[in-house]
Biopython code that builds the backbone (N, CA, C, O; Angstrom):
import numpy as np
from Bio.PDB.StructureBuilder import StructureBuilder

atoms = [
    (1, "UNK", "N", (0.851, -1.174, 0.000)),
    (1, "UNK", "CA", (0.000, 0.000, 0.000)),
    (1, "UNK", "C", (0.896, 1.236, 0.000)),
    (1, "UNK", "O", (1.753, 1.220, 0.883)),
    (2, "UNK", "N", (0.881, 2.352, -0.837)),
    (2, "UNK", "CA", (1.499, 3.469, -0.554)),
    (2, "UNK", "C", (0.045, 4.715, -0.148)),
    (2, "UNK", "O", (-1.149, 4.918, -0.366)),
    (3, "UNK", "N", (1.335, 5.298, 0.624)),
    (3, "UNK", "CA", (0.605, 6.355, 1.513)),
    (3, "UNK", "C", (1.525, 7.223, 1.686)),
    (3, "UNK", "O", (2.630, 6.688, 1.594)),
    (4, "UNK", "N", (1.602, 8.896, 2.006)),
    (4, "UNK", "CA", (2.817, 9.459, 2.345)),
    (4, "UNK", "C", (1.372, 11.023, 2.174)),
    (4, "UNK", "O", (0.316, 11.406, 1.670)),
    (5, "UNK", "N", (2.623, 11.339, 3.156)),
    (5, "UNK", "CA", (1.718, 13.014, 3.106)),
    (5, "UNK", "C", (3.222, 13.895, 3.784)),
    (5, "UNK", "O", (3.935, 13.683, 4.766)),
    (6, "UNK", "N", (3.225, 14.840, 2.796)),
    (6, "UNK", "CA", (4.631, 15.786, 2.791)),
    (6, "UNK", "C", (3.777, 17.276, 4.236)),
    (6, "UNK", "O", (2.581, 17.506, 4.056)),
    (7, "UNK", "N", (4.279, 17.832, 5.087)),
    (7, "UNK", "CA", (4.207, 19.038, 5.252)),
    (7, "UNK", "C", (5.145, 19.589, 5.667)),
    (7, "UNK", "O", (6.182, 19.005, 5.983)),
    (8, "UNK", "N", (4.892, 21.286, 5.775)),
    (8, "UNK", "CA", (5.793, 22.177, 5.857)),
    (8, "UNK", "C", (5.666, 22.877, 6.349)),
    (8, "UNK", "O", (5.484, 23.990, 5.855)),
    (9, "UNK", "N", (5.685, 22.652, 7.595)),
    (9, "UNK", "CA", (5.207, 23.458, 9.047)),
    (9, "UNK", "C", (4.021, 23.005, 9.233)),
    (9, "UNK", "O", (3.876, 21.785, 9.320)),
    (10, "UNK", "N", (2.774, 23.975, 9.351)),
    (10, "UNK", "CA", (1.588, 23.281, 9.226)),
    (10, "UNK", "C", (0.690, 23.561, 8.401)),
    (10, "UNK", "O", (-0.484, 23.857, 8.624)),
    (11, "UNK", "N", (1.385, 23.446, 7.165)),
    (11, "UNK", "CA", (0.927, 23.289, 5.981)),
    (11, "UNK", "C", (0.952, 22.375, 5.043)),
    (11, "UNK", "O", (2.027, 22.382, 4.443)),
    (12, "UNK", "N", (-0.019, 21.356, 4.563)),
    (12, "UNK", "CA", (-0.105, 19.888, 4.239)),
    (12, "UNK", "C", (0.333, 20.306, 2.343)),
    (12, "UNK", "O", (-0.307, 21.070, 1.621)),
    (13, "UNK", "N", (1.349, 19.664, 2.038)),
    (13, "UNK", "CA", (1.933, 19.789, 1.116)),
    (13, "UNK", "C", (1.495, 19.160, -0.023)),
    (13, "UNK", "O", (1.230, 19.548, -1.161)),
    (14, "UNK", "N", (1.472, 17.624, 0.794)),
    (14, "UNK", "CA", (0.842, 16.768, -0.076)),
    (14, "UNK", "C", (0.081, 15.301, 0.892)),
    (14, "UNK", "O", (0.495, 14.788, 1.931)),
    (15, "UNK", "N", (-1.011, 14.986, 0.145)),
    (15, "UNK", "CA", (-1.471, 13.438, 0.901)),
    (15, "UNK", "C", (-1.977, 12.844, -0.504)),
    (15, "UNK", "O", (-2.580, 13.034, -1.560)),
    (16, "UNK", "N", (-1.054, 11.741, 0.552)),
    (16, "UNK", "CA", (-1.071, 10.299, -1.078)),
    (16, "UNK", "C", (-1.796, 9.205, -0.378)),
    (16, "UNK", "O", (-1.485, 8.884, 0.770)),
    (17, "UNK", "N", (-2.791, 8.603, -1.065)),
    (17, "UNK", "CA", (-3.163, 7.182, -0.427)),
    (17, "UNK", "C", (-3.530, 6.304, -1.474)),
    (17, "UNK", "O", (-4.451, 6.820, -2.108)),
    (18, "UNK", "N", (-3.168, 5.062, -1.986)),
    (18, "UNK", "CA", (-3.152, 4.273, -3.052)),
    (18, "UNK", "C", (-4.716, 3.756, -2.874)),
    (18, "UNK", "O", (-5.317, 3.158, -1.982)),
    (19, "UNK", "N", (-5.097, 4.324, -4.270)),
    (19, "UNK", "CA", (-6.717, 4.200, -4.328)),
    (19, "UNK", "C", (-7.395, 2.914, -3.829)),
    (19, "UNK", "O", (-8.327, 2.763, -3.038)),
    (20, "UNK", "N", (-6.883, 2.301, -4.308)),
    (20, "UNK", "CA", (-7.299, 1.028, -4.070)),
    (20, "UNK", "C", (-7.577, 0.419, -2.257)),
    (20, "UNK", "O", (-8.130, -0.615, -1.882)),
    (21, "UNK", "N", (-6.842, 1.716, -1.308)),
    (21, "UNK", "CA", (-7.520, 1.683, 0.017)),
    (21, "UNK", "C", (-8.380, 2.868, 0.378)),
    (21, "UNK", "O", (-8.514, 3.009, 1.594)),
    (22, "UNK", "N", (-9.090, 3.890, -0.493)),
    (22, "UNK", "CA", (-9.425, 5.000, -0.406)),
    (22, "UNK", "C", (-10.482, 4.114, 0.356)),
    (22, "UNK", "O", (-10.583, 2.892, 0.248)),
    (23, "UNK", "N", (-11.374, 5.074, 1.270)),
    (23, "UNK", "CA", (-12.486, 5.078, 2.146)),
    (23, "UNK", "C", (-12.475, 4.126, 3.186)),
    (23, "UNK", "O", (-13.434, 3.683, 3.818)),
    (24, "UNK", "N", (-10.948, 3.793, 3.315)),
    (24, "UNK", "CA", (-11.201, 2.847, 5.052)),
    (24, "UNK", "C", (-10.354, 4.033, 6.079)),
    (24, "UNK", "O", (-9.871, 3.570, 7.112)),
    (25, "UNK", "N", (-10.207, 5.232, 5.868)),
    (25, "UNK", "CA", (-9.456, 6.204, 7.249)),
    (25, "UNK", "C", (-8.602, 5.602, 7.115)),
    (25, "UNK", "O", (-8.469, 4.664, 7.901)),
    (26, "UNK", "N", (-7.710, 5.782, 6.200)),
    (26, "UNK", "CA", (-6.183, 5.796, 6.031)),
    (26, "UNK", "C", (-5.740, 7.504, 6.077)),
    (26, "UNK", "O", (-4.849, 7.968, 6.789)),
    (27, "UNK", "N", (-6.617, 8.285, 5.119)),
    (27, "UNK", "CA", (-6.637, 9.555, 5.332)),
    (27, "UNK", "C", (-6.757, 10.099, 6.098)),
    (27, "UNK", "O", (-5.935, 10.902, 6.540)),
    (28, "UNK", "N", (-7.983, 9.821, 6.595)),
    (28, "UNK", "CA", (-7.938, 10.376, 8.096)),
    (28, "UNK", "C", (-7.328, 10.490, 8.956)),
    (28, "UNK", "O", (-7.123, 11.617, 9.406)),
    (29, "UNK", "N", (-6.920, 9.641, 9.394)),
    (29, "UNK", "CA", (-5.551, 8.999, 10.069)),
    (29, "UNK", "C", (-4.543, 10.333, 9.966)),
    (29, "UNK", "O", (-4.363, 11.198, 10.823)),
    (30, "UNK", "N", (-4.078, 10.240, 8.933)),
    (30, "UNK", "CA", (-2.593, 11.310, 8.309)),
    (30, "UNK", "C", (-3.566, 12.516, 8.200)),
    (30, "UNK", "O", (-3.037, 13.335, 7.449)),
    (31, "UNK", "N", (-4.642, 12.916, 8.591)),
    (31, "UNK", "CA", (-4.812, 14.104, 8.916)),
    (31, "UNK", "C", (-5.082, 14.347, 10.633)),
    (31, "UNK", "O", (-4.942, 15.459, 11.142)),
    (32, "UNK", "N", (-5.477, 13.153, 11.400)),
    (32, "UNK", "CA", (-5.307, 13.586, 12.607)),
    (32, "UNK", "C", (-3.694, 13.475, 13.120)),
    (32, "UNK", "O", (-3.397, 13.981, 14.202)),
    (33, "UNK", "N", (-2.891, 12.943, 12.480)),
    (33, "UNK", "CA", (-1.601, 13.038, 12.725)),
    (33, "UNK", "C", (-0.942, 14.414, 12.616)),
    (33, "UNK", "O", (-0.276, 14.946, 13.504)),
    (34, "UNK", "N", (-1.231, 14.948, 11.346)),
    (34, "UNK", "CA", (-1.229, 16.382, 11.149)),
    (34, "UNK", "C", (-1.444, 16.968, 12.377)),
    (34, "UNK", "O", (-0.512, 17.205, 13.146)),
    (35, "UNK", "N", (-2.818, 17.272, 12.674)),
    (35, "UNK", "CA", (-3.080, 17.696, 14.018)),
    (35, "UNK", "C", (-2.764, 17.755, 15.428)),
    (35, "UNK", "O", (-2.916, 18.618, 16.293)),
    (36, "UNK", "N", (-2.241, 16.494, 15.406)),
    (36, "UNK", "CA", (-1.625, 16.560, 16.530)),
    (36, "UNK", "C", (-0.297, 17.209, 16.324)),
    (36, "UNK", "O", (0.313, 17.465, 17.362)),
    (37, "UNK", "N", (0.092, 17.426, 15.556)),
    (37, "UNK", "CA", (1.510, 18.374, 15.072)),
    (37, "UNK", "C", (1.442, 19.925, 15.022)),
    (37, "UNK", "O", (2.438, 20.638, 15.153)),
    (38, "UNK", "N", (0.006, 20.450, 14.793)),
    (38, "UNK", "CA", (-0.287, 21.462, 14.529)),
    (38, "UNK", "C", (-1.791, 21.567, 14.709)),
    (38, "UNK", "O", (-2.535, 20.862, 14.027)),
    (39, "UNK", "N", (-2.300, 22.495, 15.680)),
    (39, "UNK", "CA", (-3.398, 22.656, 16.256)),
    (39, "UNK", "C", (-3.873, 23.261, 14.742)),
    (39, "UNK", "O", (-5.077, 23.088, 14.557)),
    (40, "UNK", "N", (-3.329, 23.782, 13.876)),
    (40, "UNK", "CA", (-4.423, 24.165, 12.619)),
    (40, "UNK", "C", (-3.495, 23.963, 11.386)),
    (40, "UNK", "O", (-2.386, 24.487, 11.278)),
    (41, "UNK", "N", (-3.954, 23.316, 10.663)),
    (41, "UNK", "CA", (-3.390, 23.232, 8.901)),
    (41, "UNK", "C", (-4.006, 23.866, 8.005)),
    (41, "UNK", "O", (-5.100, 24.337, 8.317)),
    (42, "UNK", "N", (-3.662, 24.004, 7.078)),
    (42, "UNK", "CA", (-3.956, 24.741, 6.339)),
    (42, "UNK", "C", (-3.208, 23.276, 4.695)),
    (42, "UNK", "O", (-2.269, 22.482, 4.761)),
    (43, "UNK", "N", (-4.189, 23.560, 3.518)),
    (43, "UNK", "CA", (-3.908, 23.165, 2.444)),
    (43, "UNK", "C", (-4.243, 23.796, 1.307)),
    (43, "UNK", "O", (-4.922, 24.806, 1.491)),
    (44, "UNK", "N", (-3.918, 23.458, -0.117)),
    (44, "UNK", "CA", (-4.208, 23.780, -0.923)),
    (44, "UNK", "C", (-5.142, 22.542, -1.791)),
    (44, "UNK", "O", (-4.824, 21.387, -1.506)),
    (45, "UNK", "N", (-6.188, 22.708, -2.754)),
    (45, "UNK", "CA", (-6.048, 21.741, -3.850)),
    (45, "UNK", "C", (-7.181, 22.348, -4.906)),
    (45, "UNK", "O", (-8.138, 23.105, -4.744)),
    (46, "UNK", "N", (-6.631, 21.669, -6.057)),
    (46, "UNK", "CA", (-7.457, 21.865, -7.421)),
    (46, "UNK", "C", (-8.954, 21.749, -7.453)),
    (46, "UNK", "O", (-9.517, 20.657, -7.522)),
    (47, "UNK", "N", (-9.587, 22.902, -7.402)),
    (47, "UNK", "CA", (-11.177, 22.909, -7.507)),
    (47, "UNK", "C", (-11.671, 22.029, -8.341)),
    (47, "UNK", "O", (-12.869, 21.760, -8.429)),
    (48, "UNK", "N", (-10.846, 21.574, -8.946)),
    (48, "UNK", "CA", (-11.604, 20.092, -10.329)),
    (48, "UNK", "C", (-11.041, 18.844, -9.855)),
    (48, "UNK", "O", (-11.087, 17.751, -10.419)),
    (49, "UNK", "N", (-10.531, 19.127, -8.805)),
    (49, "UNK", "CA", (-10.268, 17.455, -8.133)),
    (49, "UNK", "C", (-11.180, 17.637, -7.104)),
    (49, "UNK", "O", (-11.007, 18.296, -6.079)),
    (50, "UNK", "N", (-12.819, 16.593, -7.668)),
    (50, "UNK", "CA", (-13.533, 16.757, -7.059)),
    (50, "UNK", "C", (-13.584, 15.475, -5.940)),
    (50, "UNK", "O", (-14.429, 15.516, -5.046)),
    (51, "UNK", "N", (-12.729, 14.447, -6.028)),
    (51, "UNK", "CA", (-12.735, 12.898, -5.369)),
    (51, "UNK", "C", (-11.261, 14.098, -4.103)),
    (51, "UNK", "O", (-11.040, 13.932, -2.904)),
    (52, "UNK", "N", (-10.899, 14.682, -4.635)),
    (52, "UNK", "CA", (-10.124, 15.169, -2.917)),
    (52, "UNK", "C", (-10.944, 16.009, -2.609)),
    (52, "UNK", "O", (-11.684, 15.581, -1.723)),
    (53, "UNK", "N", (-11.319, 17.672, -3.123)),
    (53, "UNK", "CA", (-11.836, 18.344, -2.736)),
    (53, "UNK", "C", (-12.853, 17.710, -1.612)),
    (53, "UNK", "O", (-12.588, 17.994, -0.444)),
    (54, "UNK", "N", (-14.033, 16.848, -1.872)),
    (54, "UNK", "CA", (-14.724, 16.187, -1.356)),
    (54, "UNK", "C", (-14.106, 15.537, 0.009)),
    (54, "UNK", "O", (-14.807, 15.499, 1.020)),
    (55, "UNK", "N", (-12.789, 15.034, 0.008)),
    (55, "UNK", "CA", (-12.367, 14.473, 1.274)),
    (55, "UNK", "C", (-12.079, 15.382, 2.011)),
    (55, "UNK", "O", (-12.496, 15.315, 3.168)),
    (56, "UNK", "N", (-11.217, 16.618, 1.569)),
    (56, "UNK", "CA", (-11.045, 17.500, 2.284)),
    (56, "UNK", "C", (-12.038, 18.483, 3.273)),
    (56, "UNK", "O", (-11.675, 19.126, 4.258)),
    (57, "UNK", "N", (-13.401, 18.388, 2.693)),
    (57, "UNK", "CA", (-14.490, 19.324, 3.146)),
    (57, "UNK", "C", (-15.078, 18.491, 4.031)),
    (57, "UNK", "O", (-15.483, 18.939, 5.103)),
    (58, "UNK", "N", (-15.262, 16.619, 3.573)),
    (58, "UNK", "CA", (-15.556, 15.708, 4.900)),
    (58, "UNK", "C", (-15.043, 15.558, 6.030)),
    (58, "UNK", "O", (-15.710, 15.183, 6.994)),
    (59, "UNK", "N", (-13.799, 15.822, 6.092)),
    (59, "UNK", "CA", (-12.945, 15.990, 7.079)),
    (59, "UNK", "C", (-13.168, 16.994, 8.064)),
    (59, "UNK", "O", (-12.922, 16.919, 9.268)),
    (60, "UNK", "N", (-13.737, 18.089, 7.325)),
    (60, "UNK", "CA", (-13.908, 19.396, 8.655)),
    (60, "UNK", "C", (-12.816, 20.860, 7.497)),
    (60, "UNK", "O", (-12.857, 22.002, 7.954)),
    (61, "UNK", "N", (-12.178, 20.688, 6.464)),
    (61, "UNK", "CA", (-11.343, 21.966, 6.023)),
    (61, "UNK", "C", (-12.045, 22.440, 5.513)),
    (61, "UNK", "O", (-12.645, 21.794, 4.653)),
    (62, "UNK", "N", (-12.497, 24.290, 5.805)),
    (62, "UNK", "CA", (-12.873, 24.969, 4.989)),
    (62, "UNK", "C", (-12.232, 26.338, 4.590)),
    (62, "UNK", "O", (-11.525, 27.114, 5.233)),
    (63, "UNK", "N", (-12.865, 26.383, 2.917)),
    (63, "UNK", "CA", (-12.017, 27.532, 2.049)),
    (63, "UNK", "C", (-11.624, 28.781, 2.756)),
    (63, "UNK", "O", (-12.391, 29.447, 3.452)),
    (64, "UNK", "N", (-10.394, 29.043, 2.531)),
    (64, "UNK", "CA", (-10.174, 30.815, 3.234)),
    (64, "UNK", "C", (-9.181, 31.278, 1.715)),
    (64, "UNK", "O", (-8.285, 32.120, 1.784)),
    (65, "UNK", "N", (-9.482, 30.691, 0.658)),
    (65, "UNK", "CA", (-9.210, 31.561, -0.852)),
    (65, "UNK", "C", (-9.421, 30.722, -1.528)),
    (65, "UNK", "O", (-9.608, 29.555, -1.185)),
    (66, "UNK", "N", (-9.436, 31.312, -3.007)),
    (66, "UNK", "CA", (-9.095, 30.665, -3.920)),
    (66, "UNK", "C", (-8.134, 31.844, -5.053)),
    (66, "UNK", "O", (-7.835, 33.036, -4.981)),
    (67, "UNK", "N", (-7.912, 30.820, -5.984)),
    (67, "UNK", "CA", (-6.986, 31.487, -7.408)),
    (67, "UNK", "C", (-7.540, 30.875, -8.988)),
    (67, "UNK", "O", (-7.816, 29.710, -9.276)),
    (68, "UNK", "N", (-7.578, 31.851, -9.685)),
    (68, "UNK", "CA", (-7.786, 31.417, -10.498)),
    (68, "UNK", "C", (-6.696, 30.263, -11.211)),
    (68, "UNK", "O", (-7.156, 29.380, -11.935)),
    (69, "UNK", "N", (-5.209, 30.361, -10.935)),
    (69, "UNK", "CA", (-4.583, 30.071, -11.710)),
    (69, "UNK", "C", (-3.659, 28.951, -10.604)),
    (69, "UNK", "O", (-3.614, 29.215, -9.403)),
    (70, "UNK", "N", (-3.107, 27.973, -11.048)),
    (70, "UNK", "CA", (-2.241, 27.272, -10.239)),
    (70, "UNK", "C", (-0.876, 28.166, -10.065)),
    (70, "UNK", "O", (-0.970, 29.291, -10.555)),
    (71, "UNK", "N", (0.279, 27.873, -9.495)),
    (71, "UNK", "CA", (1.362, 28.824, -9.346)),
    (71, "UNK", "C", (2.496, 28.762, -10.242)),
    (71, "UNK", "O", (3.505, 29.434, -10.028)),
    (72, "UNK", "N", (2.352, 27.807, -11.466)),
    (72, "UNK", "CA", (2.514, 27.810, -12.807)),
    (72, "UNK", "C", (1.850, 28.864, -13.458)),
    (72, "UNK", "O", (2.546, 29.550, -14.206)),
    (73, "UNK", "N", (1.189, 29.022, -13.393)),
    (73, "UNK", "CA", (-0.224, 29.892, -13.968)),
    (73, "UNK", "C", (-1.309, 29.676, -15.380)),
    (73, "UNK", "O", (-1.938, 30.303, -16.233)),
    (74, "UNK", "N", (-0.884, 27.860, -14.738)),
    (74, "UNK", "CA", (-1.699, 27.903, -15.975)),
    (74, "UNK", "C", (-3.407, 27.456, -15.001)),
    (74, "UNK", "O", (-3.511, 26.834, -13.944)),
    (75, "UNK", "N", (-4.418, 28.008, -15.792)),
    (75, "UNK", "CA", (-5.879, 27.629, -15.866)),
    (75, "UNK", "C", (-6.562, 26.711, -15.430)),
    (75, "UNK", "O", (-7.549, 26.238, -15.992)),
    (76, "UNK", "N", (-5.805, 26.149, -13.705)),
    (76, "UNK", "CA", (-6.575, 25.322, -13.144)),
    (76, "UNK", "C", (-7.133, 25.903, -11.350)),
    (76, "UNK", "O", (-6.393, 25.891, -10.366)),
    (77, "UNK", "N", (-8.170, 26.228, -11.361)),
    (77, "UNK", "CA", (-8.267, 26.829, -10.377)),
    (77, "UNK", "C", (-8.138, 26.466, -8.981)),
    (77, "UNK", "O", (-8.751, 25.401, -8.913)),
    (78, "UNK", "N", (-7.730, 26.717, -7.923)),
    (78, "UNK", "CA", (-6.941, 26.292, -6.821)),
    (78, "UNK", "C", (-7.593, 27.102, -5.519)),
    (78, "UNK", "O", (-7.737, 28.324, -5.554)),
    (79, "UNK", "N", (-8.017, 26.204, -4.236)),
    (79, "UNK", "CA", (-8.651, 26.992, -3.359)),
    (79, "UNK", "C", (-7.634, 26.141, -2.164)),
    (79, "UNK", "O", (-7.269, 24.975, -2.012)),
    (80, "UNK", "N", (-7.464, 27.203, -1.577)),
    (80, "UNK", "CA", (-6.442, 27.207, -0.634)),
    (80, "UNK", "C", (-7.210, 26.772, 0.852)),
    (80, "UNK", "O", (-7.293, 27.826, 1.483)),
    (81, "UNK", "N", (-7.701, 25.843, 1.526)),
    (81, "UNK", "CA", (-8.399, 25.498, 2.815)),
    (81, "UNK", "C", (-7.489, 25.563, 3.884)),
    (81, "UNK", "O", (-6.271, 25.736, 3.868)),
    (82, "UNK", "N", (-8.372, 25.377, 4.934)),
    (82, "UNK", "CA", (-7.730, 25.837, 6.454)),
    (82, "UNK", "C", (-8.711, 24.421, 7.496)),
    (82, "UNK", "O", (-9.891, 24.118, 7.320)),
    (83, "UNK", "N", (-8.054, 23.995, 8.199)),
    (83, "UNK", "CA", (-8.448, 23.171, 9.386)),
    (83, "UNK", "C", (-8.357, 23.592, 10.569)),
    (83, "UNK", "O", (-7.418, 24.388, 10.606)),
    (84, "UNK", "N", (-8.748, 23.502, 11.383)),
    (84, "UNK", "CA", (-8.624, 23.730, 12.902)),
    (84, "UNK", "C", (-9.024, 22.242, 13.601)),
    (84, "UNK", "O", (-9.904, 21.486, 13.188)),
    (85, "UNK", "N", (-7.882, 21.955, 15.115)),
    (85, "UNK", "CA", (-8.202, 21.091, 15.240)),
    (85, "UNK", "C", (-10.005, 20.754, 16.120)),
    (85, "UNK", "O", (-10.807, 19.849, 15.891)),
    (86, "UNK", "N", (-10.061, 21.577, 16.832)),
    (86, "UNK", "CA", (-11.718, 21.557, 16.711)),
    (86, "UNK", "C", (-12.633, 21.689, 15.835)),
    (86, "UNK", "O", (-13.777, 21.704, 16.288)),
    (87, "UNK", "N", (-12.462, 21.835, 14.243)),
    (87, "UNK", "CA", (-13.165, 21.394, 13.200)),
    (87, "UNK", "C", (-13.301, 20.463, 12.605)),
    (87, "UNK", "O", (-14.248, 20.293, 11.837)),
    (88, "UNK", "N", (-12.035, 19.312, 12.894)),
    (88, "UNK", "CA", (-11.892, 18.035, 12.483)),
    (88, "UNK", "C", (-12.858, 17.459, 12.996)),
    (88, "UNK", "O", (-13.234, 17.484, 14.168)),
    (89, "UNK", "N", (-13.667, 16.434, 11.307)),
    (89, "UNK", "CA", (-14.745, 15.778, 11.811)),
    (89, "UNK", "C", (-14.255, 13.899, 11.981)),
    (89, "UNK", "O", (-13.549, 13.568, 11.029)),
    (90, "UNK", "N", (-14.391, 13.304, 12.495)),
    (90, "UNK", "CA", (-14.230, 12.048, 12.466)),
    (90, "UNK", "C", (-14.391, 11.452, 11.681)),
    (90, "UNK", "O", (-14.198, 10.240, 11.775)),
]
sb = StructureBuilder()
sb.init_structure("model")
sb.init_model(0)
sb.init_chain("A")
sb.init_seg("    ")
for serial, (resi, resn, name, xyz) in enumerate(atoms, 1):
    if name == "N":
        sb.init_residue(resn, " ", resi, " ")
    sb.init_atom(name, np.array(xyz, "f"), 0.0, 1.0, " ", f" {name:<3s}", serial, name[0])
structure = sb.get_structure()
């Protein structure tokens, strides 16, 4: 199974979980780990990645921006979320 989630301070860089275990709280998991590292995270992800976006908002993160443009700049729009650990939902 691969899994890995990069951050940078407490800012979630990246979370990987090999689809093929998506929806047993593997994610979850590496986001309450997060938390316990950092009473609030903060992430980014692609408004058309609607299979994360979706995990991310189940979880408890909500939007504090968006961009039109990725930081390439090309034409994929990007909303920047925020967690708190009293917003994390189980």
């Amino acid at each position: 199974m691969v899994r890995a989630m990069g951050m940078d301070g407490p800012n979630l860089e990246a979370l990987f979980v090999d689809p093929n275990h998506h929806g047993v709280g593997i994610g979850r998991e590496m986001i309450r780990h997060a938390l316990h590292l950092h009473a609030e995270i903060t992430t980014t992800v692609n408004e058309q990645n609607e299979q994360a976006s979706g995990f991310y908002t189940r979880v408890g993160f909500v939007p504090i921006g968006r961009m039109d443009f990725d930081e390439e700049g090309r034409p994929y729009p990007i909303v920047k979320l925020r967690l708190a650990s009293q917003g994390y939902k189980k």
